[in-house]
C-alpha positions in Angstrom: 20.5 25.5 73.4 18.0 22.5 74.0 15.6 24.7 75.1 15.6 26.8 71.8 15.4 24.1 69.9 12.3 23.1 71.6 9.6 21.9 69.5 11.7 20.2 66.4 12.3 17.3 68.0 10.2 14.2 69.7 9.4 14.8 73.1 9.5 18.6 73.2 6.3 21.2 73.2 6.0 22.7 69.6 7.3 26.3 69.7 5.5 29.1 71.3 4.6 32.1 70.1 7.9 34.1 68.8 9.3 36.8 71.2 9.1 40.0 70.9 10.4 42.1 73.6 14.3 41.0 72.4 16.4 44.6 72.9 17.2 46.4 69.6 14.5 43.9 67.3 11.6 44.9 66.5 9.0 42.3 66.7 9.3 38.9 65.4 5.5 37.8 65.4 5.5 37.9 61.1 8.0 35.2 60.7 5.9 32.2 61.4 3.2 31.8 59.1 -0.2 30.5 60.6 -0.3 26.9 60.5 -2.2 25.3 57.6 -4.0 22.6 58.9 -4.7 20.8 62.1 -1.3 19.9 63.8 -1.2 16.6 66.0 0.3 18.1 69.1 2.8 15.5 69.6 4.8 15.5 66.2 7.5 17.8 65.0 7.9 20.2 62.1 10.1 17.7 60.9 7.8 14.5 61.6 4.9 17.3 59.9 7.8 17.5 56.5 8.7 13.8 56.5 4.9 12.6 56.6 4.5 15.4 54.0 7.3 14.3 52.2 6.2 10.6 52.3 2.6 12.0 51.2 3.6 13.2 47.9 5.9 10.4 47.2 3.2 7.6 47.7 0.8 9.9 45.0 3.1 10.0 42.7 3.1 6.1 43.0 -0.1 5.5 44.2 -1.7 2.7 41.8 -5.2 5.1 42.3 -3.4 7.9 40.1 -2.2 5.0 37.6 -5.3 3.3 36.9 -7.0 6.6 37.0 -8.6 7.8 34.0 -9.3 11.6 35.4 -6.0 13.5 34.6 -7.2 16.3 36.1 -7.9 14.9 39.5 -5.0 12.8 39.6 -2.7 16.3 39.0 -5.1 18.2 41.5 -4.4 15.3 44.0 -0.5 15.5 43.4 -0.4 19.2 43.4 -1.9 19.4 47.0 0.4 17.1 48.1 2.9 19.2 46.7 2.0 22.4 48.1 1.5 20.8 51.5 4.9 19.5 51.7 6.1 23.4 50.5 4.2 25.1 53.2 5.8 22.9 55.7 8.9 23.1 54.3 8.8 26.9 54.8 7.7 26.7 58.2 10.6 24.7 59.1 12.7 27.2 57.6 10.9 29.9 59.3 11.7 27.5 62.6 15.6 27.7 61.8 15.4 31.5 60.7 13.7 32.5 64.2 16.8 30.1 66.0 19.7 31.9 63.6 17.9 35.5 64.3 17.8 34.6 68.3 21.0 33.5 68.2 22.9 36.1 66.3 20.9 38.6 69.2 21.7 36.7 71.9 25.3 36.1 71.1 26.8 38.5 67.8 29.9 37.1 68.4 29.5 33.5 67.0 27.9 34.7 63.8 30.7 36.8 63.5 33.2 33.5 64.1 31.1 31.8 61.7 31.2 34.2 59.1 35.2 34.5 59.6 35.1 30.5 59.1 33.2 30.8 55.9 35.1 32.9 54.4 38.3 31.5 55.2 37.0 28.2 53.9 36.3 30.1 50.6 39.4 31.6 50.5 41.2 28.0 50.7 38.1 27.1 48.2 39.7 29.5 45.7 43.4 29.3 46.8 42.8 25.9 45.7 41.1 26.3 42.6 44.1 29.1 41.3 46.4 26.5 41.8 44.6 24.0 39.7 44.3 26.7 37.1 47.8 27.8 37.4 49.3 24.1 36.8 46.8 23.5 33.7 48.6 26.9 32.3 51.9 25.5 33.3 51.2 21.9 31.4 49.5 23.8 28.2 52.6 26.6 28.3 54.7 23.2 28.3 52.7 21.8 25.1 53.1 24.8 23.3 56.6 25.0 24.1 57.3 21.5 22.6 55.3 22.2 19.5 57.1 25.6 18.9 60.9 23.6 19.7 59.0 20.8 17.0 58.5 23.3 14.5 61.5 24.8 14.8 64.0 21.8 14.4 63.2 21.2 10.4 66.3 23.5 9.7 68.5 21.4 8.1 65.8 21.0 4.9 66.8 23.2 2.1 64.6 26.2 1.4 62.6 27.0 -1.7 59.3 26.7 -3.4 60.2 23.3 -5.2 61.9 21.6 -2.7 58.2 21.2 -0.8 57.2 20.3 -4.1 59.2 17.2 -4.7 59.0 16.3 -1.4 55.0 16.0 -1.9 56.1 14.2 -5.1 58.3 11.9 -3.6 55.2 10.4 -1.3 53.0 9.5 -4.3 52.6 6.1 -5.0 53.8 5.1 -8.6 50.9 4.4 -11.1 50.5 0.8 -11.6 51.4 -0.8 -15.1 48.6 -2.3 -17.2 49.4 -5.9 -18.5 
């Protein structure tokens, strides 16, 4: 495995060109774009997207693009930095891609596992999540039941259209007397 990882990490050569020869895939050479820019030999795809990453950072915070009066070259400025930091980003995910495809040639059998393990942690995901639903209904089926045993109790008060009447009656405050 250390030697298919070669290339991401300090002290390794930077990958090779893909192969292509692997039985039953066709070739691989489209999956790593060409390289934008002059690449130090001894760095890393991920030393290339940190220093990228640090790049666009320190122009959005550069005191340059604050004092700067030129909008226009200040967002030209940003947006390479930007679109530097995106091209690496995609070749690192090109890097991983290539790994993920030689692996699942080499050995089928631990995708599979790994897809098995997925989806049995989304199954306990949402095995999880139905009973989290299931005891909100039990707790609201509870505070309807109260209200309806709530509404129900007032039996003992006689019926009849005037009885809600002087009952309303009863609550108003008595008009005060004028001296």
């Amino acid at each position: 495995m250390a030697s298919s990882m070669s290339g991401m990490f300090p002290g390794q050569q930077p990958p090779g060109p893909p192969p292509t020869g692997a039985p039953g895939v066709p070739g691989q050479s489209g999956l790593l774009p060409a390289p934008t820019g002059p690449r130090n030999p001894n760095s890393t795809l991920v030393d290339d997207l940190e220093a990228s990453f640090e790049a666009c950072f320190a122009s959005l915070v550069s005191q340059d693009y604050v004092n700067g009066t030129d909008q226009e070259e200040i967002r030209t400025g940003v947006d390479q930095c930007i679109q530097k930091f995106l091209d690496v980003a995609r070749q690192t995910e090109c890097f991983f891609l290539q790994k993920r495809l030689q692996l699942s040639v080499q050995k089928p059998e631990q995708v599979i596992k790994e897809d098995v393990s997925e989806l049995r942690n989304e199954l306990q995901r949402k095995e999880a999540l139905i009973q989290k639903h299931l005891s909100k209904i039990r707790h609201w089926q509870q505070v309807m039941e109260d209200i309806n045993v709530q509404h129900k109790k007032p039996t003992e008060v006689p019926q009849g259209p005037l009885v809600y009447l002087e009952q309303a009656s009863a609550n108003i405050p008595a008009p005060m007397k004028k001296n």
